[in-house]
C-alpha positions, -999 to 999 in steps of 0.1 A, spaced: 224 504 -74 197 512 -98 172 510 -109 151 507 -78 119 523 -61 84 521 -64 66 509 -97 32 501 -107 22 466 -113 -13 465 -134 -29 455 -103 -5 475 -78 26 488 -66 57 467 -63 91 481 -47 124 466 -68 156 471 -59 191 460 -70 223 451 -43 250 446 -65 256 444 -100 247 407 -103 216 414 -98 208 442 -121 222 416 -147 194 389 -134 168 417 -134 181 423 -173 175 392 -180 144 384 -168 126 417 -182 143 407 -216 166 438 -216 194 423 -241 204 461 -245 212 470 -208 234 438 -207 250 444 -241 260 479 -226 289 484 -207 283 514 -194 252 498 -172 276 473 -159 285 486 -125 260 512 -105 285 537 -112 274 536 -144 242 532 -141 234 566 -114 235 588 -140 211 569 -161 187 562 -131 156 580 -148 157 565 -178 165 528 -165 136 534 -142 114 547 -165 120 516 -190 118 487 -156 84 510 -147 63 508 -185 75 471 -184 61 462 -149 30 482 -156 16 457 -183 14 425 -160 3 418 -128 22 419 -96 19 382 -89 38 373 -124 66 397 -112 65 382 -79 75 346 -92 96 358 -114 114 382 -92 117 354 -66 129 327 -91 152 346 -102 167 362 -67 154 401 -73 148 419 -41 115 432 -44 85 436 -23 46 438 -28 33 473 -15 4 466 10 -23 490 22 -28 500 55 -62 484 55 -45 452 47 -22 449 73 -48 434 100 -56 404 81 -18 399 67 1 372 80 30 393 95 11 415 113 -7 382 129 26 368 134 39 400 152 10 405 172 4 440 158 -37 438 163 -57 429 191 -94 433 195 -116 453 218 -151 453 222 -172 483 214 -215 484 226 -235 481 200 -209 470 172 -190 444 183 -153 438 183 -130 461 161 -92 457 158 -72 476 179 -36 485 174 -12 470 203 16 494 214 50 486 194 68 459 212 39 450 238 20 423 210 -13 426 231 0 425 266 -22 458 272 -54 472 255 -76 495 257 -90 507 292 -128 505 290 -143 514 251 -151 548 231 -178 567 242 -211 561 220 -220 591 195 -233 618 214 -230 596 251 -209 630 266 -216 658 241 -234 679 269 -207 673 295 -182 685 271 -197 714 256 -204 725 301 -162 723 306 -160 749 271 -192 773 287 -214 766 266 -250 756 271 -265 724 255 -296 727 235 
């Protein structure tokens, strides 16, 4: 429906997309576009595929000067699909994966407990048998099965 993918935010990446031509005309308005809504050409995705670079080109320098959370509101006051991009490394502490049951726990000797990823669908009925070997707790017994002598 363009435009739509991934743009930068000044603080991050935010994924916009557009369903139906209502929409683009919300997302025009909001960004302040006056031109793309005085242009009929951009009023049906039809006619706006072959101008997909340059529509997301202009959406992209526009988001890139404010912060995701402006976009955000105004995005979701305005009924404009879109989505914050997380990080894997924030997807432990994030309220959906809590609310899914994606992370468990398991406790490892000598650091403590460290998330542990439950199998998709299971939501910690299982985890992990036993814990990771310490650093160097089978290093001789390994390098015997591969004939070669420790030192």
């Amino acid at each position: 429906m363009r435009p739509q993918g991934l743009f930068q935010a000044s603080d991050g990446p935010l994924y916009v997309s557009m369903l139906n031509d209502a929409m683009f005309v919300r997302l025009a308005g909001v960004m302040g576009f006056d031109d793309w809504l005085a242009d009929d050409s951009l009023r049906t995705s039809a006619g706006r595929i072959p101008r997909s670079q340059e529509l997301c080109r202009r959406l992209g320098d526009a988001l890139a000067v404010s912060p995701a959370a402006r976009w955000a509101a105004l995005f979701t006051a305005h009924d404009i699909l879109f989505a914050r991009v997380g990080r894997p490394q924030d997807l432990p502490g994030s309220a959906q994966g809590a609310d899914a049951g994606v992370f468990g726990s398991v406790a490892q000797p000598g650091i403590g407990a460290l998330p542990w990823a439950n199998l998709p669908g299971l939501a910690g009925a299982a985890g992990p048998s036993g814990t990771a070997p310490l650093l160097g707790e089978h290093t001789h017994a390994v390098m015997a099965e591969f004939g070669i002598a420790g030192r």
